[in-house]
C-alpha positions as CSV (number, residue, x, y, z in Angstrom):
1,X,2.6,-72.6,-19.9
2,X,0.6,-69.8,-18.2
3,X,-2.5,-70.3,-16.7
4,X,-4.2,-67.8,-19.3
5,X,-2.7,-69.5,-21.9
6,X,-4.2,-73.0,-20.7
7,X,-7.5,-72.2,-20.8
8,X,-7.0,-70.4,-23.6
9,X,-5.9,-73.7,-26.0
10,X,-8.9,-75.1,-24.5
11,X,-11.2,-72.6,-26.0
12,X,-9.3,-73.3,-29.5
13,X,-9.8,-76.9,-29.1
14,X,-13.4,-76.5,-28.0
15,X,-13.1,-73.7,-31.0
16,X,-12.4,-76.1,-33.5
17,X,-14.7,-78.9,-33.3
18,X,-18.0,-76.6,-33.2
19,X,-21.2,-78.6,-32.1
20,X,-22.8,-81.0,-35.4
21,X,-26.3,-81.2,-36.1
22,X,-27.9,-84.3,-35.1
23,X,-27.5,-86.2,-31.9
24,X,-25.5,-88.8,-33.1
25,X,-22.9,-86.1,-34.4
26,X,-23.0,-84.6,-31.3
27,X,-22.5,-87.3,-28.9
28,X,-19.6,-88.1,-31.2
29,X,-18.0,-84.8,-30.6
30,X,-18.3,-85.3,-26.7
31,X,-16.4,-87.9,-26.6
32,X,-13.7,-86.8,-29.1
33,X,-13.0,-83.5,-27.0
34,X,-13.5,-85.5,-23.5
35,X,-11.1,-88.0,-24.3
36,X,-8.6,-86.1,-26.4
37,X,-6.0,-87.2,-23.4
38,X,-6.1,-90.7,-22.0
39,X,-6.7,-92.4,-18.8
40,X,-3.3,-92.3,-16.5
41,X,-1.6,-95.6,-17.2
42,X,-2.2,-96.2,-13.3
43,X,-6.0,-96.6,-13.4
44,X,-7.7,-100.2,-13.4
45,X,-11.0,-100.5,-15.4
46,X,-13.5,-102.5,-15.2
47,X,-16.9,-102.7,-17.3
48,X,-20.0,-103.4,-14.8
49,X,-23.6,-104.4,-16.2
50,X,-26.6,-102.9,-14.0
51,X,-29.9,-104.2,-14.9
52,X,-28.9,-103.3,-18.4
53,X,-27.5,-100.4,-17.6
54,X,-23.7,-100.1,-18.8
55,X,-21.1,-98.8,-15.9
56,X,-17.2,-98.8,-15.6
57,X,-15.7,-99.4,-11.6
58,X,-11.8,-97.8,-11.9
59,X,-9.3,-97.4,-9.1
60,X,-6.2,-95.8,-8.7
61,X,-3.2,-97.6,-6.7
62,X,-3.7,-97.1,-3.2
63,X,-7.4,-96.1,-3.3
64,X,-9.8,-97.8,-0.4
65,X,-12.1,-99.7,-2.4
66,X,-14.8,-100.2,0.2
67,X,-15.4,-96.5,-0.5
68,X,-16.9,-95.3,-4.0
69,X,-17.5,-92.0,-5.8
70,X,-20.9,-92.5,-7.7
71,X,-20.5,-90.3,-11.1
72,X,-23.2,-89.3,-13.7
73,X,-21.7,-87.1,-16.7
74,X,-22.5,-84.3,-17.8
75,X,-24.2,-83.7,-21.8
76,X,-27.8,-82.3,-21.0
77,X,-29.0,-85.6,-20.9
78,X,-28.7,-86.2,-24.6
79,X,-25.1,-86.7,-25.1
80,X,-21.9,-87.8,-22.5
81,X,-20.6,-91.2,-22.5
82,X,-18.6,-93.2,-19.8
83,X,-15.8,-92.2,-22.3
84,X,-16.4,-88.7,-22.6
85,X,-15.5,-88.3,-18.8
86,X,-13.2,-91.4,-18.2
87,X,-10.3,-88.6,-17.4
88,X,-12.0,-86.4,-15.1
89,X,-14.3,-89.5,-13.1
90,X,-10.6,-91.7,-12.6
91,X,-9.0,-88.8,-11.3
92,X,-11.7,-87.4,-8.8
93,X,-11.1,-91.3,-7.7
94,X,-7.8,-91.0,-7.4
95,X,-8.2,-87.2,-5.6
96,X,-10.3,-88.7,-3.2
97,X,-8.8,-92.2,-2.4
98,X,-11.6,-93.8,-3.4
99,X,-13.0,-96.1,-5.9
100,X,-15.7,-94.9,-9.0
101,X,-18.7,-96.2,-10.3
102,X,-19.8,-94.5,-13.9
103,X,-22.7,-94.7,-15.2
104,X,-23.8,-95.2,-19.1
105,X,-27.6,-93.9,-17.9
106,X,-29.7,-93.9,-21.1
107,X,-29.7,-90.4,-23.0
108,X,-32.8,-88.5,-24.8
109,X,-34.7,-88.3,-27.1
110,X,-34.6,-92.1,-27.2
111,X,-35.5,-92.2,-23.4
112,X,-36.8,-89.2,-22.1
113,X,-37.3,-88.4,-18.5
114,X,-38.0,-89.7,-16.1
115,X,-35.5,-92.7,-17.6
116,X,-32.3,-90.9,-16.6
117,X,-33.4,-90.4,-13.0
118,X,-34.9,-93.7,-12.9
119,X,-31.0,-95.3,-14.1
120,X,-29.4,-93.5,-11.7
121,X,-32.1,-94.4,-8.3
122,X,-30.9,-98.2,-9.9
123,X,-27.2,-97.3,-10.3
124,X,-27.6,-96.3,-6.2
125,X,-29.4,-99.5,-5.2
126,X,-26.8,-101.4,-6.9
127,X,-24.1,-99.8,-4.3
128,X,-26.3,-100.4,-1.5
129,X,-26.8,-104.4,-3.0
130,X,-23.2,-104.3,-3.1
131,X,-22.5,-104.1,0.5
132,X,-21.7,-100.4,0.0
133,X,-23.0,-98.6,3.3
134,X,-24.7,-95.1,2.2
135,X,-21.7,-93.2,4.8
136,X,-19.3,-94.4,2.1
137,X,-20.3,-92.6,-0.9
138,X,-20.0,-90.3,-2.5
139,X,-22.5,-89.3,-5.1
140,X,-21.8,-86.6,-8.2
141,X,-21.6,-85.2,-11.6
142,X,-21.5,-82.0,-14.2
143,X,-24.1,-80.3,-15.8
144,X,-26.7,-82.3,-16.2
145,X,-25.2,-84.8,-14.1
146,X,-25.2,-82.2,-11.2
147,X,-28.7,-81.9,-12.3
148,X,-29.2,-85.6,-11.3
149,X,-26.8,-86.0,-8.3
150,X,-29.6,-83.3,-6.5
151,X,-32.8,-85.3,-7.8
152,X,-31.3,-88.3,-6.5
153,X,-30.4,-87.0,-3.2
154,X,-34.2,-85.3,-2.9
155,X,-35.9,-88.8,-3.9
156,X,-34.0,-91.0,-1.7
157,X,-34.9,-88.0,0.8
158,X,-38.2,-88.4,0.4
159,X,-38.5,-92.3,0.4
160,X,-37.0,-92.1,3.9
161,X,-33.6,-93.8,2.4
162,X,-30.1,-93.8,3.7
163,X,-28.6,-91.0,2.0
164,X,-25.1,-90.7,1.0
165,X,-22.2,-88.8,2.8
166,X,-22.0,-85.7,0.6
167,X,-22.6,-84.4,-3.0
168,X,-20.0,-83.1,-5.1
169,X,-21.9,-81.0,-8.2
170,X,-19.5,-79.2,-11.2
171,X,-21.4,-76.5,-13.4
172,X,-24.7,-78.1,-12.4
173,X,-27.5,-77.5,-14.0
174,X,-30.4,-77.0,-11.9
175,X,-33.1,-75.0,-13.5
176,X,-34.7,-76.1,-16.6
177,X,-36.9,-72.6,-16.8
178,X,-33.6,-70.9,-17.7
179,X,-34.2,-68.0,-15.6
180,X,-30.7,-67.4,-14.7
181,X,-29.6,-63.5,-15.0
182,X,-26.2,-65.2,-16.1
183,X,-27.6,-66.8,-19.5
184,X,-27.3,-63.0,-20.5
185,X,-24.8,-61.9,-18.4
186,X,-22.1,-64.5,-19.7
187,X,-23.3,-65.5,-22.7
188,X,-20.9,-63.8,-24.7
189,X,-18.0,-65.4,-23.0
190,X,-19.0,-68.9,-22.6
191,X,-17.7,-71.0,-25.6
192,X,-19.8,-74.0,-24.7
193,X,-23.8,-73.5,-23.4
194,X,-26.1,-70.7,-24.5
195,X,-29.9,-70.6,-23.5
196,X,-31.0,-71.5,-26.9
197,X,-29.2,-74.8,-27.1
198,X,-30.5,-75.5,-23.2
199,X,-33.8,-75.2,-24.6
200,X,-33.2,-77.4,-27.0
201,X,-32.1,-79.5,-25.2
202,X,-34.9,-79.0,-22.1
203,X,-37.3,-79.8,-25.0
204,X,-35.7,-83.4,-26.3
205,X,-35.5,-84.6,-22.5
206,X,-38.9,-83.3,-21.1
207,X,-41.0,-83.8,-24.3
208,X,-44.5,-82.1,-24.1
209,X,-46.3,-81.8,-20.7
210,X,-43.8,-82.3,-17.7
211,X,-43.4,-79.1,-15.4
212,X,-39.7,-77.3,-16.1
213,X,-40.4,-76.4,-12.3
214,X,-40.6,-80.2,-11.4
215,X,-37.6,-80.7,-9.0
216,X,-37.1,-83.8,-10.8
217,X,-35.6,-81.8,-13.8
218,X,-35.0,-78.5,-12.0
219,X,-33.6,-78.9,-8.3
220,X,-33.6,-75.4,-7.9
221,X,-37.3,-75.8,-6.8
222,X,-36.7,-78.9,-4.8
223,X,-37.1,-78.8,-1.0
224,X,-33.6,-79.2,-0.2
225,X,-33.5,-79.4,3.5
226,X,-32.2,-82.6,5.0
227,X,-29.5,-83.1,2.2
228,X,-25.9,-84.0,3.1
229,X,-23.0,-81.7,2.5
230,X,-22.8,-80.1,-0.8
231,X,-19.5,-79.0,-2.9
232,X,-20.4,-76.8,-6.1
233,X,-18.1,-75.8,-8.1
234,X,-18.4,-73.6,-11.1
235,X,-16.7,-71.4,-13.3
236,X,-17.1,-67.5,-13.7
237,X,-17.1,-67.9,-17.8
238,X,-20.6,-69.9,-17.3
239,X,-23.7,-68.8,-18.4
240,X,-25.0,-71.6,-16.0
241,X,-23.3,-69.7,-13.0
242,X,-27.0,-68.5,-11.4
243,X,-27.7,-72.1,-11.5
244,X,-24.9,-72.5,-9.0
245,X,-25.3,-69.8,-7.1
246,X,-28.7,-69.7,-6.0
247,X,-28.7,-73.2,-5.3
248,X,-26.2,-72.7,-3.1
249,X,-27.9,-70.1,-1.6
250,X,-31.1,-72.5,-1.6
251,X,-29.6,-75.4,0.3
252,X,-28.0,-73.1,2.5
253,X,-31.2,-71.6,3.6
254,X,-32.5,-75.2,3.9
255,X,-30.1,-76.2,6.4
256,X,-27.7,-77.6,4.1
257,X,-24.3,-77.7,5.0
258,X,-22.5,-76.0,1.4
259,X,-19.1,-75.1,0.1
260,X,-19.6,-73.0,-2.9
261,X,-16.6,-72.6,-5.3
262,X,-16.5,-69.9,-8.1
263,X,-13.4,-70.4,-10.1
264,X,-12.2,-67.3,-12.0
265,X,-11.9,-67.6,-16.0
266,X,-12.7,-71.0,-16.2
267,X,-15.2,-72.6,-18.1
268,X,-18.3,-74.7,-18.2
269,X,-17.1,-78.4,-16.4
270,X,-13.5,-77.4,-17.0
271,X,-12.2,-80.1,-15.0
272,X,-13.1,-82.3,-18.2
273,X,-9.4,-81.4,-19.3
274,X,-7.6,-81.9,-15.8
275,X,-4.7,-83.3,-18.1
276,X,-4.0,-79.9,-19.7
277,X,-5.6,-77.4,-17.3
278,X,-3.8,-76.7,-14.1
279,X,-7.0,-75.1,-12.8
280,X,-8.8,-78.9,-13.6
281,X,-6.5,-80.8,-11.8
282,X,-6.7,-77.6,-8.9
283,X,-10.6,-78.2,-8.7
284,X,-10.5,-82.2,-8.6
285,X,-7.6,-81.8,-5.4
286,X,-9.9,-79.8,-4.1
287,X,-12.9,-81.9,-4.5
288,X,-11.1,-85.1,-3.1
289,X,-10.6,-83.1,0.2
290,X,-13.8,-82.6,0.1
291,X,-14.7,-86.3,-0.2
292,X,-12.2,-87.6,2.1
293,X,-13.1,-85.2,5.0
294,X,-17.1,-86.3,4.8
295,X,-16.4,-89.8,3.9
């Protein structure tokens, strides 16, 4: 099957399960369209409890398990499950020869921010209690999750904490005052996020009175300089491309040490369907080098 045509059947299953009403409905659909195919037979799971938070280790044969890919989903913070991104976290793992750590951080409206942050700072000191030294790993996610990876770096940054070896961001979202030209620009060929359901979404995490320049919620703002290496990687079918772009351009002018991937046709957190998608599997190979040359 043709590259075109791949994407393509992704569109028609993204096509045919259009977005509920209702958060329950829509976490639902997550999870159906992120784990339409399996986890490789290969992988080894293992269900981790964090002060209450829920988390998943997995490993792929051959992996060095002293080193450890630190995920958090994508979903806007109000939907994304472990399960929803069980295919594409094991196989960054087994890209990068390392071991992953997934995190079930709690979602919004139910827990709004800062509760997400404040799951992943404990997901981190949990490596660190682990015996995990901060050189070995690797910290990441999509959307949202992207979104967290940076206001995670920034805060252990700014507590004068070990920070970890590099960042690895897909589609992030980094600006919650959806000012990116691209929210026009793309809209009418991204299948998946549009600046009305952002805001919606914006709205259910923040509630009223936080900042949408905070760089808690919008690392775009953040003082970026001293970060490790950064990978982004985003598609060109994204209304959230800006978001990539000018942070890439941010960190850059910070200092930061970035490699900034545009990938042509694909869309938002495409490597969600590495099992299908030739360009998925492509962007997680190319994320593991990544990994394995900084870690």
């Amino acid at each position: 099957m043709d590259d075109q045509s791949d994407i393509d059947a992704i569109r028609e299953l993204l096509a045919s399960k259009q977005r509920p009403v209702g958060w329950a409905a829509r976490r639902q659909r997550l999870d159906e369209i992120g784990s339409v195919w399996p986890v490789a037979d290969d992988i080894t799971l293992e269900a981790v409890d964090i002060d209450g938070i829920a988390a998943e280790w997995s490993i792929a044969p051959g992996s060095d398990a002293s080193r450890v890919l630190l995920y958090f989903h994508g979903g806007g913070y109000c939907s994304g499950s472990i399960r929803s991104h069980r295919r594409l976290v094991t196989e960054a793992g087994r890209a990068a020869g390392v071991r992953t750590l997934a995190i079930a951080y709690r979602l919004a409206p139910e827990a709004r921010f800062p509760a997400a942050l404040d799951d992943a700072m404990k997901a981190w000191r949990f490596l660190r209690r682990s015996g995990f030294a901060a050189e070995r790993i690797v910290v990441g996610g999509d959307s949202a999750g992207g979104g967290m990876t940076l206001a995670l770096l920034t805060s252990l940054r700014d507590q004068g904490a070990a920070l970890p070896v590099c960042g690895w961001l897909i589609s992030p979202w980094t600006d919650m005052t959806l000012s990116g030209a691209t929210l026009a620009t793309k809209d009418s060929v991204d299948p998946l996020i549009h600046a009305a359901y952002l805001a919606e979404l914006a709205d259910a995490y923040l509630g009223p009175g936080i900042d949408r320049h905070d760089p808690r919620v919008s690392p775009l703002h953040a003082d970026l300089k001293g970060l490790p290496p950064l990978l982004i990687q985003v598609g060109s079918a994204e209304t959230l491309l800006a978001d990539a772009t000018r942070l890439a351009e941010a960190a850059g002018a910070a200092n930061v040490a970035v490699t900034m991937e545009i990938w042509p046709r694909m869309i938002h957190a495409w490597p969600l369907w590495n099992a299908r998608l030739k360009e998925g599997r492509e962007a997680l190979v190319a994320a593991g080098a990544f990994m394995r040359q900084h870690i």
